[in-house]
N, C-alpha and C positions, 0 to 999 in steps of 0.2 A: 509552663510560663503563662502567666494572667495576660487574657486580652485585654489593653484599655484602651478602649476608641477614645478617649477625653484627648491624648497625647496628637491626635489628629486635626485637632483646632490650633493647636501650634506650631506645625510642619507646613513649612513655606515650600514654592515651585521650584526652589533651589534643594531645599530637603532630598523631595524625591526624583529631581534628576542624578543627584551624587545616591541613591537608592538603586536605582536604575544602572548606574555605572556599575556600580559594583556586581549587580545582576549582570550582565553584559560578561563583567570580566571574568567570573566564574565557570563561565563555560571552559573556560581552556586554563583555569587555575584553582588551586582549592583555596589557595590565598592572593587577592587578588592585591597586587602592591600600589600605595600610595602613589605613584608616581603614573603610574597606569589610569589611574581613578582618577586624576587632576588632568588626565589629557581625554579621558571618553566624557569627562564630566562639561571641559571648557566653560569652566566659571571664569567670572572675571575678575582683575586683582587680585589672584589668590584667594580664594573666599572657600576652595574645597576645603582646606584646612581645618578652615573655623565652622566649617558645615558639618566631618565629620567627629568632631569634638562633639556638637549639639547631638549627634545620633546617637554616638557613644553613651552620652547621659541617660537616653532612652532607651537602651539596651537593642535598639534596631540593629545593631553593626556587632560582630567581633571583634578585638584587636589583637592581633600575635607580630610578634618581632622574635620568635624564635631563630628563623633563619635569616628573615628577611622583614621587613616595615609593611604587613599589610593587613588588610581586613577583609572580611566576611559576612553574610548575611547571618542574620538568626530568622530563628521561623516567626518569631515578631514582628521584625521588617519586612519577610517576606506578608506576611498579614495582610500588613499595612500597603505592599502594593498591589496586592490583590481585589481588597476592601475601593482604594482607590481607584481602581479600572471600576469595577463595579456600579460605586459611585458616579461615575461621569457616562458610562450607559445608562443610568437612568432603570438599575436594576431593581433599585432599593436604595432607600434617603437614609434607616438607621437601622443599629445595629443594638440588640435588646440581651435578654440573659443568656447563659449558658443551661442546654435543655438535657444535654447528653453527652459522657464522658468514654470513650473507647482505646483499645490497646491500639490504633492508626489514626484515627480522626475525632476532631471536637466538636460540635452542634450548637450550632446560635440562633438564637431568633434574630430574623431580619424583617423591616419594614418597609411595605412600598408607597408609594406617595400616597394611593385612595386608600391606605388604611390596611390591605391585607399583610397577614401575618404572612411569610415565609418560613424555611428551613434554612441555615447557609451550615455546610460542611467542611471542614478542612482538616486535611488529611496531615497527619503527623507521623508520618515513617522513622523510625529511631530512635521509639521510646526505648527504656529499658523492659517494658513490659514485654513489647516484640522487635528485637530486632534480626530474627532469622527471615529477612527481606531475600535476600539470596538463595534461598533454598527450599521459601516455602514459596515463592513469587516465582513468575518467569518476566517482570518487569524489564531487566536486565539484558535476556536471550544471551546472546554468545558475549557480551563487555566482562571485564574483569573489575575495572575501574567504577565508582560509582560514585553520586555525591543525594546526601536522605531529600534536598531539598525535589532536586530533578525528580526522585523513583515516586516523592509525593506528585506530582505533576504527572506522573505519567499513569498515577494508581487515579489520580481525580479526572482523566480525561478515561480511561476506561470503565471507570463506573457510570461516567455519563455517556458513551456510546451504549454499552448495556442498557442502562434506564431507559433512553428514547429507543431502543429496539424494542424493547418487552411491551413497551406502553404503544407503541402502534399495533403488536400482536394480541393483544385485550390481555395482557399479564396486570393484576394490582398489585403497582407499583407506585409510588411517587411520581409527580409531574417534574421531570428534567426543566427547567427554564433556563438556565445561562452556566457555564463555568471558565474560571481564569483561573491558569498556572492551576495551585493545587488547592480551590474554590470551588464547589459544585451547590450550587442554588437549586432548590427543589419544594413544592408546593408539600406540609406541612400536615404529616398525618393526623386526621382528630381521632386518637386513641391512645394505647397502654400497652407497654412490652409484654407479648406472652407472658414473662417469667413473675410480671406484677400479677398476674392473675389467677386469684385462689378458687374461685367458683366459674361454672359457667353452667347456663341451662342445658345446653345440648351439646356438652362434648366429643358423642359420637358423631354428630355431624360437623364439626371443624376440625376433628380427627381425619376425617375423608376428607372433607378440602383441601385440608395441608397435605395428604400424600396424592393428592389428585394436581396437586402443584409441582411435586416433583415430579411425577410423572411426564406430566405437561413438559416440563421444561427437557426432560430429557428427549421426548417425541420432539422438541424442536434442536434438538442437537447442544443442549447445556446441560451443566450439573452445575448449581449453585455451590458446594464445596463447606459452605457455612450456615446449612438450614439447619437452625433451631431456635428455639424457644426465645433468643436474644435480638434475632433477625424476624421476627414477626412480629407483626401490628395487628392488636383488634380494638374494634370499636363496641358501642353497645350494643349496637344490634349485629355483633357474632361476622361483622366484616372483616375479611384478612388482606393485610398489605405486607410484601414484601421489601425487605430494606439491603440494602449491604452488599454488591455487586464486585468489587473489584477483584475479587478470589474466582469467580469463575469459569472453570475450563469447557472444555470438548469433549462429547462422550468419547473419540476419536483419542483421548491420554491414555496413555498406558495405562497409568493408576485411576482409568474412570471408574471401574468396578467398585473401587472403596469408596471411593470419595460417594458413590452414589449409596453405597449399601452403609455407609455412616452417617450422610443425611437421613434417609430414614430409619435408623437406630437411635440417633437423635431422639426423634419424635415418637417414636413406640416408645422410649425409655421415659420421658418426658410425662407424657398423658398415661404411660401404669401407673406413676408415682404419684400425681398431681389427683390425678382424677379418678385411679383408682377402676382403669379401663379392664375390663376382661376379654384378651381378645378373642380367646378360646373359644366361646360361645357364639362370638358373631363368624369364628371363620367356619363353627360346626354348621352355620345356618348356609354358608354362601359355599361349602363345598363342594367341588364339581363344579360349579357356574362362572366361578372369575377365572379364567385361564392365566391371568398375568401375576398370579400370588402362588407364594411358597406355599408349606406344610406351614408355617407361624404367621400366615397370614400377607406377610411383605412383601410386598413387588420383587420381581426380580427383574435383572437387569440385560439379563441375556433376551426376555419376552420382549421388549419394548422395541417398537418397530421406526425409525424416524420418519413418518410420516405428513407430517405435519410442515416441514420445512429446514434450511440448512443455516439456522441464525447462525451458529461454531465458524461456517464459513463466510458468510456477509461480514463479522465481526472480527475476524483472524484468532479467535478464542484459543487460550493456552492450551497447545495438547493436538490441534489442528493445522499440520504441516502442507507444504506443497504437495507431497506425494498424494495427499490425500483429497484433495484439491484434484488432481489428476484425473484419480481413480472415481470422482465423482461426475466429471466431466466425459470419461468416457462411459459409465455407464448412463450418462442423459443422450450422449450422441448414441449408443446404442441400444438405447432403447426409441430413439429417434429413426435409426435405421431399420429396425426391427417395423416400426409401423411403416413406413417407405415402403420398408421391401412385400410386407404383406398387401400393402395397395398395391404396390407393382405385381406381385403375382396372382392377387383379382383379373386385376386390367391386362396382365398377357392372359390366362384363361379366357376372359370374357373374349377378346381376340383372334385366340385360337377355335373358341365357338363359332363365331362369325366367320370367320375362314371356312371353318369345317360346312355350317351352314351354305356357303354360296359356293364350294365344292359340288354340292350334292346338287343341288337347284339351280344350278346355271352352269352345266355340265356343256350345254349346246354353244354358249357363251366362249368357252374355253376351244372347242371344237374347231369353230370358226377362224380364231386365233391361229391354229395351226395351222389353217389349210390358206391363210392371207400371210404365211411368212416367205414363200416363194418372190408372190409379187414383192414384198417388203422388200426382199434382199436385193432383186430387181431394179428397184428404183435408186437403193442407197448406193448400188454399184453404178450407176448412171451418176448422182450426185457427186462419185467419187472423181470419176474420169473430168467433168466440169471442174470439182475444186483442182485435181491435178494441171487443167491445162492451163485454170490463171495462174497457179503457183508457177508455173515457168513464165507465163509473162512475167510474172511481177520480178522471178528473176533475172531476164533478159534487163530490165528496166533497173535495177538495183548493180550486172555490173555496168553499163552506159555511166553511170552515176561513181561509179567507185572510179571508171577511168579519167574521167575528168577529176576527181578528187586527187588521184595518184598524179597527174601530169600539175594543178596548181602545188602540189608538195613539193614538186621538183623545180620550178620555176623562183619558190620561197629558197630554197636551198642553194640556189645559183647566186641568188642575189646575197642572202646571210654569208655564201662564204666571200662576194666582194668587200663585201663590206668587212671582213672580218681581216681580208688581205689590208685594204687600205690603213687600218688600224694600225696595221700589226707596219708596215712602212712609216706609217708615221713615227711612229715610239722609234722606230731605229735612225731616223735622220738625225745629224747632228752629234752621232755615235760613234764610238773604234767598235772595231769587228771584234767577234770573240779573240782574234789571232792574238790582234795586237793588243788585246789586253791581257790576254793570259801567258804573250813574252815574258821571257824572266830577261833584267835588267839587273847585269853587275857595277854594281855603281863604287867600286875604289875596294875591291876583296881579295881574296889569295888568287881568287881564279884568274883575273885581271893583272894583277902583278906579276904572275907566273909568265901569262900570255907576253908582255913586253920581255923579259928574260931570254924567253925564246925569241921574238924576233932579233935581240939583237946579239945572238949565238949565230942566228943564221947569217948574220950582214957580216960577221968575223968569219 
């Protein structure tokens, strides 16, 4: 689908609040219904209606009434809300040609207010070119469910934490500036894809850069997943930048071994063909000397030592789990230990010197000690019988104290049960006793009836 920013001059604040809505309700629907979009939108008089008619025309919106009355984004509208965040930071004022066409994302020039040129990115997840998202990604992790706009958003905010990681670590890379939803804005290589290039002066020495790049990247705990000839930038004077981040993982993936030993097959494959490299010769020359190269001259992957730092980890890089996260953390605290415990057992030597030293040399020292433990013990038995004899003061003085305590408890208790009688008198004045209330009273029954019968048997 053609971008056409013209259509941008005629979308009103009403426009992209019903834009917006629909974005909102997507989250929790793949079709988000009419009805739903007229109440997140809260236009007034009815006007979502006639708002989503106008987007309709722009092909911003979906429309299905398969099941149900609703609509959807396309990646036009999502564009366009993108473009417009952008705009109102004060990213970039326009939007210029298309420079670069890809199986996930499109390439634009963007323009900033003093005139510099930009890159703007946007990622398009489910072309038909690629869409094994799910199997060749781990965007997803454990979901089953998915919708191409989100996994674009989540492939354009991963390429832009990569970009600003590499580019603090001195990697040539593009300069990350800003990104929104599935937007990534980047400072705008001056060069030519690898694959445009038929000659170069010194192709053995940007044959080394490039595998001194993947190398690099692997000593910091990455495999780029996509190094070739399509993903590199030169310029005239033989500089290399790298492009195209979102693919990848941890040396720490199962499958890091290929991914790394096909990047540089890649690029062997590449420079025999292109340039017509022999590498035969150069590896007869450096035989014996590079320890990190095969029999065919290639890095290998089991040589490379992470040296350099744990980006896989900083990043959560695919392939880089918690277990592994763990296992890194204890071998820092024990290697942390390890220098501890080697200071600590400097410092008890050096101690047990000094011991041993004032053993020997102030033997007379010690002597003395012994022979002043008499008296010690002397005087501490004195100190004893002193503290034993105020400790009985103190308890002569502690019961005096308990007995007055014990005689006010009993005087409290004399008086709580007065008081508790007089209560208890009150509540009953004015009362029948238990007796005469729990008489039984026949008042006209058999038993009463019977009773006069007899009396007057007996008067006969």
């Amino acid at each position: 689908m053609k971008l056409d920013v013209d259509v941008l001059r005629y979308l009103s604040k009403d426009d992209f609040r019903v834009l917006t809505a629909v974005e909102l309700g997507m989250r929790n629907h793949e079709i988000v219904p009419t009805e739903l979009i007229d109440r997140i939108a809260r236009l007034k008089h009815g006007g979502t209606y006639k708002v989503l008619k106008n987007l309709l025309k722009y092909k911003l919106l979906h429309h299905d009434s398969s099941k149900y009355d609703g609509f959807r984004l396309t990646y036009l509208g999502y564009d366009f809300l993108a473009i417009k965040t952008m705009v109102n930071k004060g990213v970039f004022v326009g939007v210029g040609r298309q420079i670069g066409v890809g199986k996930e994302s499109d390439i634009f020039e963007v323009v900033r207010e003093d005139g510099t040129v930009l890159a703007m990115k946007l990622h398009r997840l489910g072309r038909v070119s690629f869409r094994a998202v799910k199997s060749k990604r781990d965007y997803l992790r454990h979901r089953s469910s998915y919708n191409w706009l989100y996994l674009s958003r989540l492939a354009a905010l991963k390429e832009f934490a990569f970009m600003k990681a590499l580019e603090t670590h001195g990697f040539p890379v593009p300069n990350a500036i800003e990104h929104n939803r599935h937007c990534v804005v980047m400072s705008l290589v001056q060069g030519y894809p690898l694959v445009q290039v038929k000659q170069l002066p010194n192709p053995e020495t940007v044959f080394e850069t490039i595998i001194g790049l993947v190398v690099r990247l692997a000593e910091h705990g990455l495999i780029h997943c996509d190094f070739n000839e399509f993903n590199i930038m030169i310029d005239d004077d033989e500089k290399i930048t790298m492009i195209d981040f979102p693919q990848m993982v941890s040396v720490s993936h199962r499958n890091a071994q290929m991914y790394f030993d096909r990047d540089v097959e890649c690029i062997f494959k590449f420079f025999r063909k292109r340039f017509n490299l022999s590498f035969q010769e150069s590896i007869d020359d450096i035989d014996g000397s590079d320890d990190g190269r095969d029999e065919a001259g290639k890095p290998c992957f089991s040589a490379i030592e992470r040296s350099a730092g744990f980006l896989d980890r900083e990043l959560a890089a695919s392939g880089f789990t918690r277990k592994d996260e763990e296992d890194i953390q204890r071998f820092i605290e024990g290697g942390a230990e390890s220098d501890t415990n080697s200071d600590s057992e400097g410092v008890d030597i050096v101690e047990d010197l000094n011991e041993a030293e004032t053993v020997d040399g102030d033997s007379s020292h010690l002597l003395e000690q012994n022979e002043g433990y008499d008296s010690k013990g002397k005087e501490e038995s004195c100190e004893a019988r002193e503290s034993s004899g105020s400790e009985k003061e103190d308890a002569s003085d502690n019961e005096e104290n308990n007995q007055d305590a014990m005689e006010n408890e009993a005087e409290l208790d004399k008086s709580l049960n007065k008081q508790r009688r007089r209560a208890i008198a009150a509540a009953h004045r004015g009362r029948k006793t238990l007796a005469s209330r729990n008489s039984y009273k026949d008042k006209g029954g058999r038993s009463s009836h019977n009773s006069k019968i007899q009396k007057q048997l007996s008067s006969w």
